[in-house]
N, C-alpha and C positions, 0 to 999 in steps of 0.2 A: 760157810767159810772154809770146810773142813776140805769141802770135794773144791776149792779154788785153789788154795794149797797143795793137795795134790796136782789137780791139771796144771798148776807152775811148773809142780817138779818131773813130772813127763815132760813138758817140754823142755825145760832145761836139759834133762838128760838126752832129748831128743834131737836137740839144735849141737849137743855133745859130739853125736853120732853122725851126725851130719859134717860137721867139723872134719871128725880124724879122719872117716870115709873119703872126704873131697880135700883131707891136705889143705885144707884152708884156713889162713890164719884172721883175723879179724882184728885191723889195725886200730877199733875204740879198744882193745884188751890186750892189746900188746904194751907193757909195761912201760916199754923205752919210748912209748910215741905216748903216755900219760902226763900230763903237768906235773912237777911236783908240786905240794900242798902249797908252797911262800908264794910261788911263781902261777899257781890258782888263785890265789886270794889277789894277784895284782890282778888281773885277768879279768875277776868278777868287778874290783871296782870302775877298772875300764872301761865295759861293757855296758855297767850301768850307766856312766857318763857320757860313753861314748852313742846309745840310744837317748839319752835325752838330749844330749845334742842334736839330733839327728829328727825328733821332732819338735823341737829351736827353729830348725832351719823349714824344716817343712810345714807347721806353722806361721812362719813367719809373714807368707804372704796373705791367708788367712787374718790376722789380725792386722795388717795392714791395708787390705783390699779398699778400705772406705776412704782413706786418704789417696792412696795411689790413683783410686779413681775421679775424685775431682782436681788432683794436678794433672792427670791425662785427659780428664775429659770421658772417661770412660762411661756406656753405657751400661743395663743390669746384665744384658747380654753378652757382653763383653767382656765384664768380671767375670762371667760365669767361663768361658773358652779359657782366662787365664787360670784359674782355680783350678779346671777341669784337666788342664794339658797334662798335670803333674801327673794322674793317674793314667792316662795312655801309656807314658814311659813306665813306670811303675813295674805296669804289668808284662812287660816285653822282655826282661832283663832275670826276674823269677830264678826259671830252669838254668840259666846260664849261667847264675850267680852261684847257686849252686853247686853245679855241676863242676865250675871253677876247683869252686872250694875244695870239694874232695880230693882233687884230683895235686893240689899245688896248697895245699890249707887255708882254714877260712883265715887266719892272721893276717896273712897277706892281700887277701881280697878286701877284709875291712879298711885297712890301714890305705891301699890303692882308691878305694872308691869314698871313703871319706876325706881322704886329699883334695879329690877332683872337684866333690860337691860344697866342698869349704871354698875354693875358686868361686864356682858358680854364684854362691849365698853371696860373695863377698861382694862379686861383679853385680849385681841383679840391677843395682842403681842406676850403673851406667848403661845398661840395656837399652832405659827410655830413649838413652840419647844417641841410638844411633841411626840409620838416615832409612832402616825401616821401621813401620809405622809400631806403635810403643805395645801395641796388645799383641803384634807379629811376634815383636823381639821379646816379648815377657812369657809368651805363652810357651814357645820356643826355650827357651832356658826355665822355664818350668817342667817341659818333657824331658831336658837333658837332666834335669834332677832327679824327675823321678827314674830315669834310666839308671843312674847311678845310686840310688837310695834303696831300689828294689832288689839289691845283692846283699843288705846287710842283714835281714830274717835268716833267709839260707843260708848264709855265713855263717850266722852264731848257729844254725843246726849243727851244720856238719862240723864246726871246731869243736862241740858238746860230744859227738858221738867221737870223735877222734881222739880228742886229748882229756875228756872229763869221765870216772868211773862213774860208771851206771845208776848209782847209788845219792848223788850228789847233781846229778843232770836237774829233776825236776825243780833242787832249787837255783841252781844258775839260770838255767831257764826264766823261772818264775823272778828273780832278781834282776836280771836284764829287763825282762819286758817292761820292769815298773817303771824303769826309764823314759815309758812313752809318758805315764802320766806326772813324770816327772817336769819333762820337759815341759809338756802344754802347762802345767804351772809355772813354769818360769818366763816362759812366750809370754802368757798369760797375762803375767803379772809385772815385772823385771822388765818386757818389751811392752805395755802399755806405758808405763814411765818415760821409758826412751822414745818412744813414740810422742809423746806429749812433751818434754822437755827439749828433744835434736831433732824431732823430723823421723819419717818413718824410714829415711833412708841409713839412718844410725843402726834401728834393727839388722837391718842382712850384714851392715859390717860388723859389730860386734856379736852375731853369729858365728858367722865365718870366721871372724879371727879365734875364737873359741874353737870351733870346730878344726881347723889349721894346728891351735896347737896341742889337742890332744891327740893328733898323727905324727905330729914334733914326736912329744913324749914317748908312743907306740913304737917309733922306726926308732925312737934313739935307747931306748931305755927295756927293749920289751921284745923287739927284733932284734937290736943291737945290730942295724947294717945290713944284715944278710936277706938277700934277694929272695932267696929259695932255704927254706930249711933243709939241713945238709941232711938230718933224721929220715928227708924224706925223698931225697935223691941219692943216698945209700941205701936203705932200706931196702929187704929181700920179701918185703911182704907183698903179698900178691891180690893186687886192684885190677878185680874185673871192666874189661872195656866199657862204657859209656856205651859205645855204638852198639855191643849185643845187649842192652839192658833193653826187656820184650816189655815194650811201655803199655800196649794194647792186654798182653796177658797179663803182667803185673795187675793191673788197672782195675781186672776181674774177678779178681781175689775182694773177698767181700768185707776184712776187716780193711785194704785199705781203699773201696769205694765207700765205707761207711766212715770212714775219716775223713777220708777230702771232702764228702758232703758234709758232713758237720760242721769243718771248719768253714766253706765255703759260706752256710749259714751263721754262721754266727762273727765271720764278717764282715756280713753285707750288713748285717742289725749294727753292729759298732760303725761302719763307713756313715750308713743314714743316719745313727745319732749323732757321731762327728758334727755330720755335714749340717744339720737343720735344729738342733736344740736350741742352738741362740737364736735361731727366730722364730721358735717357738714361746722360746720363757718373754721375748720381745713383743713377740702377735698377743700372747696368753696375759701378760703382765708388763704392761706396758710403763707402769710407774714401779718398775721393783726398781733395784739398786742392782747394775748389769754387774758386779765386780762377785756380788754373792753367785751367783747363778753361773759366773765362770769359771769360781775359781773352786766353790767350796766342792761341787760333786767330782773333781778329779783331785782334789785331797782324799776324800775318801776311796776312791780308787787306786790313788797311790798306795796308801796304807793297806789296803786290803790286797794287793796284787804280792806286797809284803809275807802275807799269811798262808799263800798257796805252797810254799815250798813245805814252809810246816807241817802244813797237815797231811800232804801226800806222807810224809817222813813218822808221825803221828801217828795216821793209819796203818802205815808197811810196821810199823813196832807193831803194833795192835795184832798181827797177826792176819792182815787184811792180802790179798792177792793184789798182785800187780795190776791186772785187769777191772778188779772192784774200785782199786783207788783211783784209777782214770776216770772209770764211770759217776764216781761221786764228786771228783771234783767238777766235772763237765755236767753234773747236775747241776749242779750249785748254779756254774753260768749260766746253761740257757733253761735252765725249768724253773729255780727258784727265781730269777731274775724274770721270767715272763710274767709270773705273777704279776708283778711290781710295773709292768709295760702295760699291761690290762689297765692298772688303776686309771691310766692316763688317758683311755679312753672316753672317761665322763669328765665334768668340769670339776675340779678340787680344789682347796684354798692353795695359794702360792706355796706355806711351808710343807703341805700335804704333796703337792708336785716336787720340791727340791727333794724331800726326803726321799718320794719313791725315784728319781731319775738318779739321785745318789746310789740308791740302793741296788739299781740296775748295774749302772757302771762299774761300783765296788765289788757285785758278783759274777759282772762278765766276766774278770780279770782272772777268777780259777781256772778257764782255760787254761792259762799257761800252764798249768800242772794235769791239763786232762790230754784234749786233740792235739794240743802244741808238741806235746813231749809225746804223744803216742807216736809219733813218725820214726823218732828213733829207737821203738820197741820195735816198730814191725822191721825196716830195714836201715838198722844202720851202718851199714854198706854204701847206701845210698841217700844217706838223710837230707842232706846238699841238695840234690837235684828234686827228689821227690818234696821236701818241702816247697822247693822255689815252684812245683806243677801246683800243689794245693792254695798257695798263698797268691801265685796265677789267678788262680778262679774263685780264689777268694774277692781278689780286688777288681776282677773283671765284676763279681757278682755287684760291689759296691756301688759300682761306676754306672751298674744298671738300676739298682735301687734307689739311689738319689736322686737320678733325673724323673724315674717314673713316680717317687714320691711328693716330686717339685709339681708335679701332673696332678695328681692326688688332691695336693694342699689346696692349689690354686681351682680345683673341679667338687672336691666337698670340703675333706677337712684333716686335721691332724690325727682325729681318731682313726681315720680308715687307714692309714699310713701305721699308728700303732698295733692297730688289729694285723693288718698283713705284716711285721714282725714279729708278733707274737705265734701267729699262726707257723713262718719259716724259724720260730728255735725250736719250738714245739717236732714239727718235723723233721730237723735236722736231729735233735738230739734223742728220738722216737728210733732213728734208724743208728745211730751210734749204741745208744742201748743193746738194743739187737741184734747187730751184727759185728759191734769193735770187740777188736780182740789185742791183745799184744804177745802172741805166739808169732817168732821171725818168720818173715816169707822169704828176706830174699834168698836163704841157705836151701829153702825148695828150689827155687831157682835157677842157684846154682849146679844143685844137683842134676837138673834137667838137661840143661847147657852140657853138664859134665858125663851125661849117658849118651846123646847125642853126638 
């Protein structure tokens, strides 16, 4: 612990030297572009709500799928192209999202593209009815969602490295993300009702209106009006080009290929559990009671996604290095949690299954305090863009994992399907080990750029 300590404080003093040398100010440390504390604390509770909104809405067609398809007549194939369109957009919008953000902040990005997607959620009903055929027009406005939903990760990176001290990142971070399993409880549960009492078409509207007016709220109460913050169209700090950012040489630096493969693993494992656990605990357990097995293991993943800010914060008192506490919390997710993936591979009692896939879920969620928040150790100059590349082929990897696990299921079994996740954290988080670091690169970079 003694020698990570030190190698901190070389590089602190290093990335010091690099600073005065290159006259470069670094606008997450620049005091006037920080939140104050009142105006962070509205910020975080936003963020939270405004991610569980967000999968509200992207759930929404998920737990509607079964009804939507016998008023359309849909076939299994068919659900599957709507379900599936969401993640093509998804993935296309990433880097852009990002790259936005930095560049014009994420406030605005979120507040713009949660507008759009509250439209969309709201309209999805009226989709059916218009004179092309209902899986054209649904699948369609499911890519236009995911086009629009794939800026909000990248967003909260880069407003974190902009406007949040360093200090205080992991648990914004880790407090927003819990919004995801915030939401799918509320889908969940809150939208099986409404499903069952109005019709499944009541879900997308009271979404949507949900999601509508916490953009109300944001542009009235939080932007207050303003198009462009003026902090950042006066400002004399100095934002390297986009266009010279050396993506192939970045890319090469081995703490952040050991990041983006980590992350890329571990969420392709979270997409395939997403995507197939209920027709797993359904194929496995065919007389449980569906509301336990939907609801209770993203309780426990709420809760626990809760505890990542902690303990990074825990550890850094403790005298732990920055680079130690990434590594342990991104154990936790995919080492301790593979354990718990294994179990699933043999047959086990129904409460022996819910515990271990609880247990999985509740430990994936320390990510957000490991690979999620190591993006804007290594460059946050660029956490925006670079996050939207990773969370890219994060979601690409997903998109590959689900279909080829649907192959899996249907050619042996669910076991093979747990095995080859177990095997890709094990890998992913084997080479995070060994090669993450959170020593800045992009001020090497800079530097380069700046010889040349």
């Amino acid at each position: 612990m003694a020698d990570c300590r030190e190698l901190e404080h070389f590089n602190n003093t290093f990335d010091l030297h690099l600073k005065t040398k290159n006259n470069y100010t670094e606008p997450s440390q620049a005091g006037k572009h920080l939140w104050p504390r009142p105006l962070a604390r509205k910020w975080t509770l936003m963020l939270l709500l405004g991610t569980s909104l967000l999968y509200c809405a992207r759930m929404a067609m998920p737990v509607c799928a079964v009804s939507m398809a016998a008023t359309f007549h849909w076939s299994k194939t068919e659900m599957g192209l709507v379900l599936g369109g969401f993640y093509w957009g998804y993935c296309l919008t990433q880097i852009l999202g990002g790259h936005a953000s930095d560049k014009v902040g994420g406030e605005r990005i979120l507040f713009f593209s949660t507008a759009s997607w509250a439209v969309i959620t709201a309209a999805t009903p009226l989709l059916g009815h218009f004179r092309l055929h209902s899986v054209t027009a649904m699948t369609i406005g499911r890519f236009l969602m995911g086009l629009l939903q794939g800026v909000f990760y990248p967003s909260v990176s880069s407003l974190c490295s902009q406007r949040v001290v360093e200090e205080e990142r992991p648990f914004l971070i880790s407090l927003a993300g819990s919004g995801c399993y915030l939401g799918t409880l509320l889908v969940g549960g809150a939208g099986s009702l409404l499903l069952d009492w109005y019709g499944w078409e009541m879900v997308f509207y009271a979404t949507g209106l949900l999601a509508g007016l916490w953009a109300a709220i944001v542009w009235q109460y939080l932007l207050k009006g303003q198009l462009l913050p003026k902090n950042l169209l006066s400002s004399k700090v100095s934002y390297r080009s986009f266009s010279r950012f050396r993506w192939l040489g970045f890319l090469k630096k081995r703490p952040v290929c050991a990041m983006v493969f980590a992350h890329m693993c571990h969420g392709g494992t979270s997409y395939t559990l997403l995507s197939w656990l209920p027709a797993f605990f359904k194929d496995s357990f065919p007389d449980a009671t569906e509301w336990v097995y939907n609801l209770i293991p993203w309780l426990v993943a709420f809760l626990c996604s809760l505890c990542g800010g902690y303990l990074s914060e825990f550890l850094s008192n403790r005298g732990y290095c920055r680079t130690s506490v990434r590594k342990i919390n991104q154990s936790l997710a995919m080492g301790l949690s593979s354990v718990f993936i294994l179990l699933l591979c043999s047959p086990i009692s129904f409460p022996s299954t819910l515990l271990s896939i609880s247990a999985v879920l509740g430990l994936s969620t320390f990510s957000s305090s490991g690979v999620t928040v190591n993006v804007q150790d290594l460059a946050p100059s660029y956490a925006g863009a670079l996050y939207g590349f990773m969370n890219m082929c994060s979601a690409f990897m997903g998109v590959v994992l689900v279909s080829f696990s649907g192959y899996l299921i249907e050619m042996r079994s669910y076991a093979l399907v747990f095995s080859l996740l177990t095997l890709l954290n094990i890998t992913g988080l084997g080479c995070f080990l060994l090669l993450g670091d959170t020593k800045r690169v992009d001020l090497e970079d800079n530097l380069r750029l700046t010889v040349i």
